[in-house]
C-alpha positions as CSV (number, residue, x, y, z in Angstrom):
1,X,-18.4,29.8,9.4
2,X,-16.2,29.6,12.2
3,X,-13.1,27.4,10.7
4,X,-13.6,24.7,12.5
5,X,-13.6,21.1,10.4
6,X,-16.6,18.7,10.5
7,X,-16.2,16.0,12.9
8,X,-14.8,12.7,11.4
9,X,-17.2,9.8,11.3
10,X,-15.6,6.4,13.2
11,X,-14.5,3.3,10.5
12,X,-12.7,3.9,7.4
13,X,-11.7,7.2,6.0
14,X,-14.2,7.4,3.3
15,X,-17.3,5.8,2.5
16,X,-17.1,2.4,0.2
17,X,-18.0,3.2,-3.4
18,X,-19.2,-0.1,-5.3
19,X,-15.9,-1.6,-7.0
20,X,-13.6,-4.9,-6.3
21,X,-12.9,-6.5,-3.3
22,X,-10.2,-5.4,-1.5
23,X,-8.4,-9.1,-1.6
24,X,-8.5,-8.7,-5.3
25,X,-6.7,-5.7,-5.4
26,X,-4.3,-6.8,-3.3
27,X,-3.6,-9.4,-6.0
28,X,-3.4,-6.5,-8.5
29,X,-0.8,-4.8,-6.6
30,X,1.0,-7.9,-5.6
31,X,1.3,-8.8,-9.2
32,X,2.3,-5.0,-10.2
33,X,5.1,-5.2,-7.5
34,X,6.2,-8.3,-8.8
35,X,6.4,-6.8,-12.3
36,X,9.0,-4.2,-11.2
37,X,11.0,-6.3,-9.4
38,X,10.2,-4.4,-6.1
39,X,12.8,-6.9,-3.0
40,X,11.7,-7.7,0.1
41,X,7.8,-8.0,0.0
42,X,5.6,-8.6,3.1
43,X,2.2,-8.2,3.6
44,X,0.3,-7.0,7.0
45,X,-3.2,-8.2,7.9
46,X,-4.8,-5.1,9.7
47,X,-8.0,-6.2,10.1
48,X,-8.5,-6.8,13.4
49,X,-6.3,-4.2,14.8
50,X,-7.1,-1.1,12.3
51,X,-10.3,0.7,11.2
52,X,-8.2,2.5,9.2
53,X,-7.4,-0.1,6.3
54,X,-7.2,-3.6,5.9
55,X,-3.9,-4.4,4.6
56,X,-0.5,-2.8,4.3
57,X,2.2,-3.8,1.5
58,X,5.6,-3.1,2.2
59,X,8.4,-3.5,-0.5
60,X,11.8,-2.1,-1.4
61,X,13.2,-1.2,-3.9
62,X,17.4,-0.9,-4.6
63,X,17.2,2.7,-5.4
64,X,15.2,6.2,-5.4
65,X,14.8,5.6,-9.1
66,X,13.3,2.2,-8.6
67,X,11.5,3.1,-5.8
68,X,9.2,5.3,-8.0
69,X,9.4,3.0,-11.0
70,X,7.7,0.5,-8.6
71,X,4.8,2.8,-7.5
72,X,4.0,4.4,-10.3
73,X,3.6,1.1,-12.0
74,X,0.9,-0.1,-8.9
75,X,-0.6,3.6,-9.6
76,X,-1.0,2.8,-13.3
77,X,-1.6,-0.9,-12.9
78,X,-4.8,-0.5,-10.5
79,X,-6.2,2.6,-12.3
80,X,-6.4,0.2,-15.5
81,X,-8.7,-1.7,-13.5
82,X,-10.3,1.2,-12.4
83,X,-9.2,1.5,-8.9
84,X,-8.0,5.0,-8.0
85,X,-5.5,6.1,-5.0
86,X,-6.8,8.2,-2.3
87,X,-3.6,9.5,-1.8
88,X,0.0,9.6,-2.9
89,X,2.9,10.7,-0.7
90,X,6.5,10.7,-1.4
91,X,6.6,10.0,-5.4
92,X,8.7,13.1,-5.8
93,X,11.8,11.9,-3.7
94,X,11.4,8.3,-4.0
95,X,12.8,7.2,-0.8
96,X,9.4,6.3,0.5
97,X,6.5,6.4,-1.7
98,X,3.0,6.0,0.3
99,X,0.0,4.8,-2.2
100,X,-3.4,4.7,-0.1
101,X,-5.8,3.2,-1.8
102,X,-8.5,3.1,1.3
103,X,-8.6,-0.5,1.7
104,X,-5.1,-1.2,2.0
105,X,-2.0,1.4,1.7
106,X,1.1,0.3,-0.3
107,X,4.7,1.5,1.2
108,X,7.8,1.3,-1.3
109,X,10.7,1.9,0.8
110,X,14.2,2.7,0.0
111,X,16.3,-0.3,2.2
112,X,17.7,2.2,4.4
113,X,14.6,4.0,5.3
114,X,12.7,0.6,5.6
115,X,15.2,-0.4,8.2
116,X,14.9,3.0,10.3
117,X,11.2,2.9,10.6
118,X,10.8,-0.8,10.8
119,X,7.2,-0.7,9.8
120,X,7.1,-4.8,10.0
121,X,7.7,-4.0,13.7
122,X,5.4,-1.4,14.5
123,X,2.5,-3.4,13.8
124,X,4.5,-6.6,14.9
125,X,1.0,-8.4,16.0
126,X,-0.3,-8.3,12.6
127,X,0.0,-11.7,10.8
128,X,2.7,-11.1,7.9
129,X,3.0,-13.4,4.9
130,X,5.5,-12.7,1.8
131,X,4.2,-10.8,-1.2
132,X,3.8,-13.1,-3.8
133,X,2.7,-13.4,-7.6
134,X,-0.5,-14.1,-9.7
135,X,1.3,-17.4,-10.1
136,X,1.9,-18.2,-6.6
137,X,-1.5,-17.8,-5.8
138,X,-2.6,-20.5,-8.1
């Protein structure tokens, strides 16, 4: 063995297991942000400009405490539907929490650590549309 890692494969991180569509679970999480009051919700179209995920959702919440509250809700709101994270980052401290669920990565931001990194900004050519509810949609 001579330590070196295997060579990543272009496309998305991991190879797509049969399950829902990843507009539907962007519903689910929507709806699951909305449920925990998360502030300040946008949504970022990656599709054309990321092989790495199709959406991003980016929400605050008004504390470290509600910060968590509001992820671990989408954690335990997808996995009723069966849809797992790939990753978690951040739950601990809950100034930002990262949920990546393959086909689109959740952020819950503290405000003041939303405004430093400006992630709206960063991917400034995506199209952006507010996060909205079940309801909303109808």
């Amino acid at each position: 063995m001579t330590g070196r890692r295997p060579a990543r494969r272009p496309g998305k991180r991991r190879e797509q297991r049969p399950g829902p569509e990843a507009p539907d679970v962007l519903g689910w999480v929507e709806t699951a942000c909305a449920d925990r009051k998360a502030v300040d919700g946008v949504v970022l179209d990656l599709r054309k400009l990321s092989d790495a995920t199709d959406y991003f959702v980016v929400v605050s919440g008004t504390s470290d405490t509600h910060v968590r509250a509001i992820a671990e809700h989408v954690v335990e709101a997808l996995h009723e539907r069966g849809v797992r994270t790939h990753h978690i980052e951040g739950l601990a401290g809950g100034r930002w929490v990262l949920l990546d669920f393959v086909d689109l990565v959740v952020h819950v931001f503290h405000p003041t650590l939303r405004e430093f990194y400006q992630l709206e900004g960063l991917w400034g050519d995506a199209p952006q549309r507010p996060v909205t509810t079940g309801e909303e949609r109808r």
